[in-house]
C-alpha positions in Angstrom: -120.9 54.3 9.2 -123.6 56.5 10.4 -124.9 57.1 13.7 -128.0 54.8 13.3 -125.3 52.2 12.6 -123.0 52.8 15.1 -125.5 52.8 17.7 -126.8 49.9 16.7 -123.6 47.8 16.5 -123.2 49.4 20.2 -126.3 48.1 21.2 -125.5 44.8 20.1 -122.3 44.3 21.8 -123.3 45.7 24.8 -125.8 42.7 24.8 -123.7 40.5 23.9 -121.2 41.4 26.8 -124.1 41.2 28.9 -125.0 37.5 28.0 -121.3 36.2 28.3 -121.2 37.8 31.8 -124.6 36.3 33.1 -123.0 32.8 31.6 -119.8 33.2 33.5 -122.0 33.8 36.6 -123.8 30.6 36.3 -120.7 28.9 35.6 -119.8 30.3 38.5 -122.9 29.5 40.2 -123.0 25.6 38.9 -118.9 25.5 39.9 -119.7 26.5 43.7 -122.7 24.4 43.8 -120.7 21.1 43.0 -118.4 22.0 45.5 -121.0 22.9 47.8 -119.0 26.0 49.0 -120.7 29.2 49.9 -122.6 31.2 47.0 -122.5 34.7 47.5 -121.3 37.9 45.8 -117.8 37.5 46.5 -117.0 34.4 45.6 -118.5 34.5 42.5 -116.8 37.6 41.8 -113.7 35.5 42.2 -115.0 32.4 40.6 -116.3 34.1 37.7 -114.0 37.3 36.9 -117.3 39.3 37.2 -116.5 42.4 39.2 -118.7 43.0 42.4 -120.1 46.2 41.6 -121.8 44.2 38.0 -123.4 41.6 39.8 -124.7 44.3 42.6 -125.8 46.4 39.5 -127.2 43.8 36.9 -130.6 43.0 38.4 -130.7 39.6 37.0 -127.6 38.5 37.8 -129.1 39.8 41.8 -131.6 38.7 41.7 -130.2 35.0 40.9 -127.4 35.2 43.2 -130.0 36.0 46.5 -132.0 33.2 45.1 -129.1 30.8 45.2 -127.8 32.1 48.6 -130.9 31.6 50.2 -130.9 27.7 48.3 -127.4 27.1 49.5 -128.0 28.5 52.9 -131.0 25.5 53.1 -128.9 23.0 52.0 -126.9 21.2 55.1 -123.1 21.6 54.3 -121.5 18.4 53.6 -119.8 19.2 57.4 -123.2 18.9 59.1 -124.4 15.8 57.1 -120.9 14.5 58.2 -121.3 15.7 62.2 -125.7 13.8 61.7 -123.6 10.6 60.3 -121.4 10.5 63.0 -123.7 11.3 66.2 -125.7 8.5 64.9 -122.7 6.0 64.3 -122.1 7.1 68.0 -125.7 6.0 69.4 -125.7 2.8 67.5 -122.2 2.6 69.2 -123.2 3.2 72.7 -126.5 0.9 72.3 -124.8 -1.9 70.7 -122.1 -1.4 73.9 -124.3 -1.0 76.5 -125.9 -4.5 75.5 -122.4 -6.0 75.6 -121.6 -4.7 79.1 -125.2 -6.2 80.0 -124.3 -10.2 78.7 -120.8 -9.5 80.3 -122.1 -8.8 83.8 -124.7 -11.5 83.5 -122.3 -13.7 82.3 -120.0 -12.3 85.2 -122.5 -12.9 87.8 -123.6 -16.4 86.7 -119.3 -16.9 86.9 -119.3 -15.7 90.5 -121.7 -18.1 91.3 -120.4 -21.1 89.7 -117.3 -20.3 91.5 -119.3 -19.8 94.7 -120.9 -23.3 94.5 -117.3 -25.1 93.6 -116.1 -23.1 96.4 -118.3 -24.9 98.7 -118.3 -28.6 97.0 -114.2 -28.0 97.1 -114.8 -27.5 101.0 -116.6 -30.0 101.6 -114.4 -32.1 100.3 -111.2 -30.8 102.0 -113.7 -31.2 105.5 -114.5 -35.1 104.5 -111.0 -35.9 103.7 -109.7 -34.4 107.0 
């Protein structure tokens, strides 16, 4: 093989290496995404088998990852949306309670006087019958 070949073929894999590892990244990047964990350079060093110091020194795949992050970082976690859910299940809650204490001392009141106005029909009888 001669040089012009060899450097060729070199060229090629090198490429070729370089594709596969920008696909693993995005795998990587797609795989955190669905499970709406963190994206940043370590775990998608772990996630994808990419070392660190590639995706630091591959511009592309830099590039991509800080656009992510910064995507990620915008979306609200699936804890916070959880947290918004239940604050608001709490104030419907406290509304819908807070209208039931309301009938309950109405109804409570309105009681107390019912019982007032037997009270005096009841001693009024007793004080005719004596």
């Amino acid at each position: 093989m001669s040089t012009k070949n060899i450097n060729e073929h070199l060229k090629q894999v090198h490429e070729l290496k370089r594709k596969r590892t920008i696909q693993k990244v995005k795998k990587a990047i797609d795989l955190l995404m669905d499970r709406n964990e963190k994206v940043n350079f370590n775990s998608i060093s772990k996630t994808s088998g990419v070392s660190k110091a590639t995706l630091y020194k591959n511009t592309e795949i830099r590039e991509l990852i800080e656009k992510m992050r910064l995507q990620n970082t915008s979306l609200p976690s699936l804890l916070q949306i959880k947290r918004e859910k239940e604050e608001r299940y709490k104030g419907v809650m406290i509304s819908s309670l807070k209208k039931r204490i309301k009938l309950l001392e109405e109804e409570n009141s309105e009681l107390k006087e019912e019982l007032h106005q037997v009270s005096k029909r009841l001693e009024k009888y007793q004080n005719s019958m004596s």
